[in-house]
C-alpha positions as CSV (number, residue, x, y, z in Angstrom):
1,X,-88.0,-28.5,51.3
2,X,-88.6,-30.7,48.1
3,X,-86.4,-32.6,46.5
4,X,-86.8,-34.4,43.2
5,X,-85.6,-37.3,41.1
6,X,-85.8,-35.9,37.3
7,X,-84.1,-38.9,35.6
8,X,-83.0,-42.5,37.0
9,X,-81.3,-45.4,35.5
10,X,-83.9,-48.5,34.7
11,X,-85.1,-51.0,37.1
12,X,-82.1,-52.9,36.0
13,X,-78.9,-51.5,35.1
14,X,-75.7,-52.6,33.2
15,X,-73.1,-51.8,35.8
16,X,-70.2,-50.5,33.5
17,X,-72.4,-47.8,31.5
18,X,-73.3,-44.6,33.4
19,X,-76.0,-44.9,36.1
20,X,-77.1,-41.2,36.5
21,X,-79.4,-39.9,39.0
22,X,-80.8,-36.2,38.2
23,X,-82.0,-34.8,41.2
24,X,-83.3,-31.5,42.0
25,X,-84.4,-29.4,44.8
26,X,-86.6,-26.2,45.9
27,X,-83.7,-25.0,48.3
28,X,-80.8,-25.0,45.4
29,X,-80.5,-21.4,45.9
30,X,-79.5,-21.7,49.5
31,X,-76.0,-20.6,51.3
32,X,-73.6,-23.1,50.7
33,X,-76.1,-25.6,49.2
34,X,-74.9,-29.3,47.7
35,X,-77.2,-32.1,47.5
36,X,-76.6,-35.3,49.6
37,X,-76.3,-38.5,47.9
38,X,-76.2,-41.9,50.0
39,X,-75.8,-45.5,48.2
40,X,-76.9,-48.7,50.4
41,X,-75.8,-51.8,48.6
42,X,-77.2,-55.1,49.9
43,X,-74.9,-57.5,51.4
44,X,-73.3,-54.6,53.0
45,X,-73.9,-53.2,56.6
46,X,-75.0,-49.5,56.2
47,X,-74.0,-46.7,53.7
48,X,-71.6,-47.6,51.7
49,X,-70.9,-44.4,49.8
50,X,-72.0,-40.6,50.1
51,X,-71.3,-37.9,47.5
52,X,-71.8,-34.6,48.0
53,X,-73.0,-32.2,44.6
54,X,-72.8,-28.5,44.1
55,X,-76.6,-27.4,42.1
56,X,-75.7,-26.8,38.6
57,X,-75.5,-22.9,38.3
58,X,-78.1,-22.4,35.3
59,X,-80.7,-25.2,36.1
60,X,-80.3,-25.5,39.8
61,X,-79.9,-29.5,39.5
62,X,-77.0,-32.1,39.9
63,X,-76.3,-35.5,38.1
64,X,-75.3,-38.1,40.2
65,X,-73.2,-41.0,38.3
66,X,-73.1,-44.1,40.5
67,X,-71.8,-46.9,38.0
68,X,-67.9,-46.5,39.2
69,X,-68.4,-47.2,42.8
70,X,-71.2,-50.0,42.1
71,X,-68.5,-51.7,39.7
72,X,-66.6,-53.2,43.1
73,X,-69.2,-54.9,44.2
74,X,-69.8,-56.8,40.9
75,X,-67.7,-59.5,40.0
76,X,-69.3,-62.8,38.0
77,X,-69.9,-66.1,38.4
78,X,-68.3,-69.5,36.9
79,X,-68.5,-72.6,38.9
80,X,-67.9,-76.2,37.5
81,X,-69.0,-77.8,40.3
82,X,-72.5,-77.2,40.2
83,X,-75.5,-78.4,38.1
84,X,-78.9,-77.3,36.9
85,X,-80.2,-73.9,38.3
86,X,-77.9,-71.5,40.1
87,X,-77.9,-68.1,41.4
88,X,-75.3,-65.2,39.8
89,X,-74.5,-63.6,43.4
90,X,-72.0,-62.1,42.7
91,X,-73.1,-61.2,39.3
92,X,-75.7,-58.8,40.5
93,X,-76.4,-56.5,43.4
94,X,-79.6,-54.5,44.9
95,X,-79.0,-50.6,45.5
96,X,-81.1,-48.0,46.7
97,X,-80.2,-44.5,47.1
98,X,-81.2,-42.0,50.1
99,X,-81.3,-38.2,49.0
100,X,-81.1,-35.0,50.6
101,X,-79.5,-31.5,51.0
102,X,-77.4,-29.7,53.2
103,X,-77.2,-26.1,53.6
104,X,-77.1,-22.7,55.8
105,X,-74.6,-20.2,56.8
106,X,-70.7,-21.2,56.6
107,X,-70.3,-21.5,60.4
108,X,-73.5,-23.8,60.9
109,X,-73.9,-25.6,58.1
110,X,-76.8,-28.3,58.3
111,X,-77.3,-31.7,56.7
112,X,-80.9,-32.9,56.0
113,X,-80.3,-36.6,54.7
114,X,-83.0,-39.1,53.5
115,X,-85.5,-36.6,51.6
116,X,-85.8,-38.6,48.9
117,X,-85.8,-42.6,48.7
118,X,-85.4,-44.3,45.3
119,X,-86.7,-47.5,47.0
120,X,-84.9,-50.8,45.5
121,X,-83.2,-51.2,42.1
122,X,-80.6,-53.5,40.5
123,X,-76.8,-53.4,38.6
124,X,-75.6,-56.1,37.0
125,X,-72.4,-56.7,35.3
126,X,-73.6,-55.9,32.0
127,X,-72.2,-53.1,29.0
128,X,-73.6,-52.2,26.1
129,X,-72.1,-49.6,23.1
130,X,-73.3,-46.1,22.9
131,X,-75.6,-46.7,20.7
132,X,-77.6,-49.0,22.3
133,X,-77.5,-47.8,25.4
134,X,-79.2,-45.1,24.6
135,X,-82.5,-46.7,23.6
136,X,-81.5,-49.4,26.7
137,X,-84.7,-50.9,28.0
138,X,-84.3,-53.4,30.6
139,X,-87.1,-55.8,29.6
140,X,-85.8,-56.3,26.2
141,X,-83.5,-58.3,28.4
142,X,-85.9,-60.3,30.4
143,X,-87.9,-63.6,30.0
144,X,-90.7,-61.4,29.8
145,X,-89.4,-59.8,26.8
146,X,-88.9,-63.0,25.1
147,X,-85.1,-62.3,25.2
148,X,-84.0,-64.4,28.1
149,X,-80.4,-65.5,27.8
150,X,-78.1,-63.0,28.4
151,X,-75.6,-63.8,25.0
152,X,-75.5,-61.8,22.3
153,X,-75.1,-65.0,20.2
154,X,-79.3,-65.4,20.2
155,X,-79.2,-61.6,18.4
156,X,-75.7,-62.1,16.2
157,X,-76.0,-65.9,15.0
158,X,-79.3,-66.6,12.9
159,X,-81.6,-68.8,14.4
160,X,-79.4,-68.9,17.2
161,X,-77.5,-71.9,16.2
162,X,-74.7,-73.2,18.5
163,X,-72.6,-75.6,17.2
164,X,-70.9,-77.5,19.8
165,X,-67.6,-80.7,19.2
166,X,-68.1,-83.2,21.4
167,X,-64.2,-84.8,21.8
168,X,-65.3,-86.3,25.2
169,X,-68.2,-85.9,27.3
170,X,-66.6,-83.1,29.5
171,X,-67.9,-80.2,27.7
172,X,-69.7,-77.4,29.9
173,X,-71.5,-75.0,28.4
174,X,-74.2,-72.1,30.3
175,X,-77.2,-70.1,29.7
176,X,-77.8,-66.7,32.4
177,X,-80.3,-64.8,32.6
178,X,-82.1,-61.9,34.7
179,X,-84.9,-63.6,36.6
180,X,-87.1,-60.6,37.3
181,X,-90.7,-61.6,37.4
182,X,-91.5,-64.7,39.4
183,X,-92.5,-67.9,37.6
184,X,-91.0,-66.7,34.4
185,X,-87.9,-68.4,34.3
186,X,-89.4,-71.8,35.8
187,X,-87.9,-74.5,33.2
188,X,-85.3,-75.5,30.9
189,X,-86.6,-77.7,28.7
190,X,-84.6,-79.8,27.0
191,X,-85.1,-81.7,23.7
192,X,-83.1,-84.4,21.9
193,X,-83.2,-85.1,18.3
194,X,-81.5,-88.0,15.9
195,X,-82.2,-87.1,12.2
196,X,-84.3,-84.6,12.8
197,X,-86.8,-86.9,15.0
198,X,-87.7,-86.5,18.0
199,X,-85.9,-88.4,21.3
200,X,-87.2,-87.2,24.6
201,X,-88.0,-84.4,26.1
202,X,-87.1,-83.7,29.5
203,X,-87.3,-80.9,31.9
204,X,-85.0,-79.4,34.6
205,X,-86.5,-77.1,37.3
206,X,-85.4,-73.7,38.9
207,X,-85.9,-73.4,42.5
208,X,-85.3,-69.9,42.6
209,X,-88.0,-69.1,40.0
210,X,-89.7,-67.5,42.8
211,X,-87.0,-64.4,42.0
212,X,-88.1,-63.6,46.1
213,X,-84.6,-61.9,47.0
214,X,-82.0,-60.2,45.3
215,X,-79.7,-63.3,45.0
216,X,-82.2,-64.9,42.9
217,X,-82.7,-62.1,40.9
218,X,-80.0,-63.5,38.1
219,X,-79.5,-67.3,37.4
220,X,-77.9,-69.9,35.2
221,X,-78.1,-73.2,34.1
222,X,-75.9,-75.6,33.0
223,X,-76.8,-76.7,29.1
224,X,-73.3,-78.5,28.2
225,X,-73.0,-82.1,27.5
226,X,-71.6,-83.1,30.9
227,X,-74.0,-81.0,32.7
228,X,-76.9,-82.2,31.0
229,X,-76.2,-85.6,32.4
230,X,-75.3,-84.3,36.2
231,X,-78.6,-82.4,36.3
232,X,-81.1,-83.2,38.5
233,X,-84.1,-83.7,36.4
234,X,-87.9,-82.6,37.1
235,X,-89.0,-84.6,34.5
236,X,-87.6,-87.5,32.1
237,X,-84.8,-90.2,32.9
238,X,-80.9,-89.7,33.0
239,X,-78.7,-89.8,30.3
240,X,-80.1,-86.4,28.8
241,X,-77.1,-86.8,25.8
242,X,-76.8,-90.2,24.4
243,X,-73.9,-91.6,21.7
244,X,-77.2,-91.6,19.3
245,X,-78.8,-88.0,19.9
246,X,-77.0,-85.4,17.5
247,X,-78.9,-82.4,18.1
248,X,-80.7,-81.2,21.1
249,X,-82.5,-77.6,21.9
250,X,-83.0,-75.2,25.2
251,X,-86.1,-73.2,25.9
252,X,-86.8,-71.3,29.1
253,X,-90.4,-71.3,29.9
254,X,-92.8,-70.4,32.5
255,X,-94.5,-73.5,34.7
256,X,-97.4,-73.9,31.9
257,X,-94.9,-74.4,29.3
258,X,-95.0,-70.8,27.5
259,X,-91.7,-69.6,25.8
260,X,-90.0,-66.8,27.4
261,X,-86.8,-67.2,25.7
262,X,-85.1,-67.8,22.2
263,X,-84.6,-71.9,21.2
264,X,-81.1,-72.2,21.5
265,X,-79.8,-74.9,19.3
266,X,-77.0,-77.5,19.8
267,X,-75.7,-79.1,17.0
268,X,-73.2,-82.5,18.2
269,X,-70.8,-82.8,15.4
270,X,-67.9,-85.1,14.7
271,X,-64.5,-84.1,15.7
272,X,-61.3,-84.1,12.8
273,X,-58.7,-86.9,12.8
274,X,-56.0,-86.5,15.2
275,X,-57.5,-83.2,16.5
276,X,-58.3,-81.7,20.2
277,X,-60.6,-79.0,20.5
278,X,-59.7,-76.0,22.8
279,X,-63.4,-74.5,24.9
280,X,-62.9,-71.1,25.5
281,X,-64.8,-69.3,28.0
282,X,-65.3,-66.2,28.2
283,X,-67.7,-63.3,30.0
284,X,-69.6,-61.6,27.6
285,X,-71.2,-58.1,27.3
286,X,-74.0,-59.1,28.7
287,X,-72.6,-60.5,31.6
288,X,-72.5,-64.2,31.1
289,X,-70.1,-66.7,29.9
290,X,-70.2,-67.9,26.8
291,X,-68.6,-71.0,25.0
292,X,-66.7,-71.6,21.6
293,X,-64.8,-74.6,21.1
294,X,-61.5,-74.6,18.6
295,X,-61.3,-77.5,16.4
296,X,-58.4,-76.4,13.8
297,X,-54.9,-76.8,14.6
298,X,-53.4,-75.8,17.7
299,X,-50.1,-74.3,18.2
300,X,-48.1,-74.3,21.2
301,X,-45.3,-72.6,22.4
302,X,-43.9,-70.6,25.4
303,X,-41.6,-67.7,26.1
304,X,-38.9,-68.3,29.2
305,X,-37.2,-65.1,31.2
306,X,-33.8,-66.2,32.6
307,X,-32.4,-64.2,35.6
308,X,-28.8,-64.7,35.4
309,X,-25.7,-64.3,38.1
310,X,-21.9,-64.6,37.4
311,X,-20.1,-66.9,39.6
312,X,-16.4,-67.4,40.5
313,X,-14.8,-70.3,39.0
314,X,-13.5,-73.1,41.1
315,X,-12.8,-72.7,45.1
316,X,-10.8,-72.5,48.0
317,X,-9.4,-75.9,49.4
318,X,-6.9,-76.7,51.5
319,X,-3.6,-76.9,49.1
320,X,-5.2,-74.0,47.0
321,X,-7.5,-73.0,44.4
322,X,-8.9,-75.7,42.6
323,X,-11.1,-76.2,39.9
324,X,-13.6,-78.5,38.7
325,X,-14.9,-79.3,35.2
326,X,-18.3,-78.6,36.5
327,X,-18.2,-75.2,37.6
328,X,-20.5,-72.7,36.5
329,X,-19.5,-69.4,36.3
330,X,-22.7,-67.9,34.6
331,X,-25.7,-69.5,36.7
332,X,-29.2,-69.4,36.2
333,X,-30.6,-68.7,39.5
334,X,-34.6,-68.1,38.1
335,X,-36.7,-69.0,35.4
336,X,-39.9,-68.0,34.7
337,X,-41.9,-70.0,31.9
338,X,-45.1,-68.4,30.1
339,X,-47.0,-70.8,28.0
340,X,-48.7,-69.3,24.9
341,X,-51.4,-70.6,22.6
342,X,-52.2,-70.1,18.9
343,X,-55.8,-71.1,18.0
344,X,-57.8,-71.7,14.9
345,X,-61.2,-71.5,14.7
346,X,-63.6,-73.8,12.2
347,X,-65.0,-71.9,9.3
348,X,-67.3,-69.6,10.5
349,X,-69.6,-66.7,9.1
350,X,-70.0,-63.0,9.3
351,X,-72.3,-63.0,12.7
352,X,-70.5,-65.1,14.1
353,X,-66.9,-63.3,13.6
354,X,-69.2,-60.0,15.8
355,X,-69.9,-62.7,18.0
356,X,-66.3,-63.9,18.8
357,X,-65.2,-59.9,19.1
358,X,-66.7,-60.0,22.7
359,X,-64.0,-63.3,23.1
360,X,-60.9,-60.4,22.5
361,X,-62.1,-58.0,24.2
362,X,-63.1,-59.9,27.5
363,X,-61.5,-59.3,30.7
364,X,-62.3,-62.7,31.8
365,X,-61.7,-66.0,29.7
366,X,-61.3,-69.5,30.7
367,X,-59.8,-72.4,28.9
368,X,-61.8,-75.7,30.7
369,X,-59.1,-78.5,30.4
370,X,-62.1,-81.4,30.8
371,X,-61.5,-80.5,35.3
372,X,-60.8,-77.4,36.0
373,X,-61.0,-73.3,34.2
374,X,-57.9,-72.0,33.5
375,X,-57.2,-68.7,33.6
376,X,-55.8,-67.1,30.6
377,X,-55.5,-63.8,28.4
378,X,-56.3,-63.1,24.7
379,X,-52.7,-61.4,23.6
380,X,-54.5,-59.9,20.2
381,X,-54.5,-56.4,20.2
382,X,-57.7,-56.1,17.8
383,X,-59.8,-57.8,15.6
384,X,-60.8,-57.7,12.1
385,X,-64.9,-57.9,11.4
386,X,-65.0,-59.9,8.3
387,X,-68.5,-59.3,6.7
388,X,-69.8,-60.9,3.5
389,X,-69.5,-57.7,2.1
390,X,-65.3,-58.2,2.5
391,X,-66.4,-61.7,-0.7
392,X,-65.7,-63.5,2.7
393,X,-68.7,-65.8,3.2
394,X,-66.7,-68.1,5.5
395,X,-63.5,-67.6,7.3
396,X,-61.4,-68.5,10.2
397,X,-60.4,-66.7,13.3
398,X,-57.3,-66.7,15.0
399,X,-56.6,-66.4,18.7
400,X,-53.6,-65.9,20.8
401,X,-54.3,-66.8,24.4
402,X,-51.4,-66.7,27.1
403,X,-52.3,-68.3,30.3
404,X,-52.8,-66.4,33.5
405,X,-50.3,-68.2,35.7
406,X,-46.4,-68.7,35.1
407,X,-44.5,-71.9,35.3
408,X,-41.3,-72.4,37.2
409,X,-38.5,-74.6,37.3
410,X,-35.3,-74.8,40.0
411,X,-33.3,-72.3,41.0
412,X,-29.6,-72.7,41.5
């Protein structure tokens, strides 16, 4: 018996686009043949999944899709409460499949697992569109492939310009990336500008650059204001962000100091009278979390559902009914408060309207109140791409956000 893998997903693999296995055997002729597939996830004890395929009648082959049940184990990762390098555990998980056959006459049919052994590859919480997935290469999203952060604001935003509002020193802001090849993603190196001229340069470390295990095998750092200055630093002296410095760049290198990413830059700007920005975060396609920050005006409002009871007037006392000028007959006995948002982005451009498409469409999106994330959910139902082609060069976008948890008050 001989069983072979015709077609595999990459090394890596975006979680929600098909993850196909073509298999095929010497013994798909057999009585009562299917082909056995087993998925081991790590982290889990054992299998985790088996699927059983009948040989495709023409070819004699199956196609295995594992993307749907590797999709539970993939959630992402936000956490305010660390700094520098981190690990994206929950971001990414290591998979192998075992595959074999089972076959023979219907009242002895036998199993032969394990013929085949994929040996160890990776999902991550990644999507792409059609189109590029089918010319997906995994290392065009690696440090190696001089791609490293996984935003698809270094591809849609020339020069990869972000343009952050600094209204207090509380702003968070992150960079992910797959660390696949170890040493590659060994620094972020900061540099900080006033006038174009250089400040200091400083350096923050990755202790998981080894990429050893799966856990390491997808990181973040921290590249916001706040977190800046609540790194630990491998090289320079704390404050990273100063009241002078009004421009300051990321670049993930190796430990000699070669690029392996795109120079992200940060521009500090000055915030409008009487305003307060709003940061939105929100996963991307590519799996991370990226950060815009809403500087026009802000409208809030909030929508209440009443649940109502009718009451009898007045009571029984002692001489009679009575009544009181108080009583209620219809009474309020819930009230459940949903706060909503309006948002108005600054002028922005043509890339950057592609860019904020993966904010409406996100399942997951964060407003950071200065503390803590907020859950909340982007109530527009689509999204205009305004191009310069539309004699738009500059525009605004507007966002409706509700937020993921209800207010109460008392019930009667």
């Amino acid at each position: 018996m001989a069983i072979t893998i015709q077609q595999q997903p990459d090394l890596y693999s975006p979680v929600y686009n098909p993850m196909r296995f073509v298999i095929q055997s010497t013994n798909n002729t057999s009585a009562n043949f299917k082909y056995v597939v087993d998925l081991y996830v790590s982290g889990v004890s054992g299998r985790v999944w088996r699927g059983l395929y009948n040989a495709n009648s023409l070819y004699g082959n199956a196609a295995a899709d594992i993307s749907r049940v590797l999709e539970s184990f993939v959630t992402y990762d936000l956490d305010t409460s660390l700094y520098g390098f981190q690990t994206c555990e929950n971001s990414l998980r290591a998979y192998e499949l075992k595959i074999g056959e089972q076959y023979g006459a219907s009242s002895g049919i036998t199993t032969y697992p394990n013929i085949k052994v994929t040996g160890t590859k990776y999902a991550w919480n990644g999507v792409f569109d059609t189109e590029t997935f089918r010319t997906y290469v995994y290392t065009n999203y690696t440090p190696n492939g001089n791609n490293a952060i996984l935003s698809n604001i270094s591809n849609n935003v020339t020069g990869a310009v972000i343009t952050q509002y600094y209204y207090q020193s509380t702003n968070r802001a992150y960079q992910y990336m797959l660390n696949d090849t170890s040493g590659s993603v060994y620094f972020a190196v900061i540099k900080t500008y006033t006038n174009n001229a250089l400040v200091g340069t400083y350096k923050i470390a990755n202790s998981y650059q080894a990429s050893s295990t799966y856990l390491m095998k997808m990181v973040r750092v921290g590249v916001g204001y706040y977190d800046l200055n609540n790194s630990t630093l491998y090289s320079g002296v704390q404050p990273v962000i100063t009241s002078s410095i009004d421009t300051y760049t990321i670049e993930i290198t190796d430990f000699f100091g070669n690029l392996n990413s795109p120079i992200t830059t940060y521009k500090i700007d000055c915030v409008w009278h009487n305003t307060n920005p709003i940061a939105l975060h929100w996963m991307n396609r590519l799996g991370g979390f990226d950060t815009y920050l809403f500087k026009l005006v802000t409208k809030k409002f909030s929508d209440l559902k009443r649940d109502s009871l009718q009451k009898n007037i007045g009571g029984l006392t002692e001489s009679g009914w009575t009544y009181k000028a108080q009583d209620r007959g219809t009474t309020i006995f819930n009230t459940d408060i949903t706060d909503k948002w309006t948002l108005e982005s600054d002028w922005i451009n043509d890339a950057q309207s592609i860019w904020l498409q993966e904010l409406i469409e996100s399942p997951e999106v964060y407003y950071y109140n200065g503390t803590n994330m907020i859950p909340v959910i982007v109530k527009n139902n689509g999204t205009e791409i305004k191009t310069i082609a539309n004699f738009e060069k500059l525009f605004n976008q507007t966002v409706e956000i509700e937020f993921g948890n209800k207010r109460w008050t008392q019930r009667a």
